[in-house]
C-alpha positions as MATLAB code, in Angstrom:
seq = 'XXXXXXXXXXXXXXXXXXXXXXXXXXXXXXXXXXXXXXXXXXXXXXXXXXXXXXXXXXXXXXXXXXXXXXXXXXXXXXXXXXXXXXXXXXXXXX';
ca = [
     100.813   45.173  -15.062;
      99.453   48.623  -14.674;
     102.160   51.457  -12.635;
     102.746   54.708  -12.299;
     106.042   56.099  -12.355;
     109.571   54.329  -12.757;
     112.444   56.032  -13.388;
     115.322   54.419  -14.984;
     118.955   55.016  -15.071;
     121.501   54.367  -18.287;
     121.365   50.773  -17.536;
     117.945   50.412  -17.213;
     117.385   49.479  -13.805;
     114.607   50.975  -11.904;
     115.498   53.607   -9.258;
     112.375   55.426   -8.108;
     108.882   52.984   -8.402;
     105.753   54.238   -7.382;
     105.854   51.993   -4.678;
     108.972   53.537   -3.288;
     108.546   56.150   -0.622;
     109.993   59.689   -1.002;
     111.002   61.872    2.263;
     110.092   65.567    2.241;
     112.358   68.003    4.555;
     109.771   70.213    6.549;
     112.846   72.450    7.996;
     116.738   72.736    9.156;
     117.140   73.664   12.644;
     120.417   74.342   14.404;
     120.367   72.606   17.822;
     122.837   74.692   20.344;
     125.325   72.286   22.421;
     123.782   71.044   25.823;
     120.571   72.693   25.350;
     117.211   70.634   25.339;
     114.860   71.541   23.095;
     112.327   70.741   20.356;
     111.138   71.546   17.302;
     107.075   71.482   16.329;
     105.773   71.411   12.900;
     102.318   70.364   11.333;
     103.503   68.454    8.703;
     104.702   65.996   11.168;
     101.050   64.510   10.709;
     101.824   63.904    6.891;
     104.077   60.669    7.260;
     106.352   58.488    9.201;
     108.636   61.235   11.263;
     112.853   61.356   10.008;
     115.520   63.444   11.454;
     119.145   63.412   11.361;
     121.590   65.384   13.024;
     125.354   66.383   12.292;
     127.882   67.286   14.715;
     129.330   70.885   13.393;
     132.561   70.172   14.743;
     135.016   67.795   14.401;
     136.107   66.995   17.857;
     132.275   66.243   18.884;
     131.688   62.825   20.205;
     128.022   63.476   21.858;
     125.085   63.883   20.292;
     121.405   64.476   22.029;
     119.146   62.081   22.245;
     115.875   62.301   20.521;
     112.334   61.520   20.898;
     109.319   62.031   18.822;
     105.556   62.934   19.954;
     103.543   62.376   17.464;
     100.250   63.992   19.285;
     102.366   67.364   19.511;
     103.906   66.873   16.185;
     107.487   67.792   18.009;
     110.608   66.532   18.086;
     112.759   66.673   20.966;
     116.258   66.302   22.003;
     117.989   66.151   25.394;
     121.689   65.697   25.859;
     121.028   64.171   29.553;
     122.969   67.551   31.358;
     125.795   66.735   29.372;
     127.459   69.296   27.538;
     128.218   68.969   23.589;
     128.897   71.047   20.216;
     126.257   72.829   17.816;
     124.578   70.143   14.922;
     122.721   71.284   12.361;
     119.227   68.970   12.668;
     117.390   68.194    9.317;
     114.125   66.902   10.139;
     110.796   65.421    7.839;
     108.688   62.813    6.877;
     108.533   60.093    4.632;
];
């Protein structure tokens, strides 16, 4: 059978196949506590749209909610008028 890439580790079993699907981070945002807003970027249009977002805190039990657009390439968050701590946002595709 005819591949590409595989990368083994020491025991010889396969951890990145060609088949496998590798994210790329297009940027690191900070997101401010209890304010909406979003984030736009181009390579949105490249793949399937990831984020993740950490609380920079540890007493933080809210986080925004978030919702992509993939026609505006943006990603948006809203913490529903509630107030919360600053996360640091890591956002890409995949």
């Amino acid at each position: 059978m005819a591949y590409g890439l595989r990368v083994r580790d020491a025991a010889g079993n396969i951890i990145l196949d060609i088949t496998d699907r590798v994210g790329t981070v297009l940027g690191v945002a900070t997101i401010t506590g209890g304010v909406n807003g979003y984030v736009t970027n181009a390579g949105f249009a490249e793949g399937a749209p990831f984020w993740m977002a950490t609380a920079l805190a540890t007493y933080s039990t809210r986080s925004p909610g978030f919702a992509f657009d993939a026609g505006l390439n943006r990603l948006s968050w809203d913490w529903g008028g509630a107030s919360g701590v600053d996360h640091k946002l890591v956002y890409g595709v995949y």
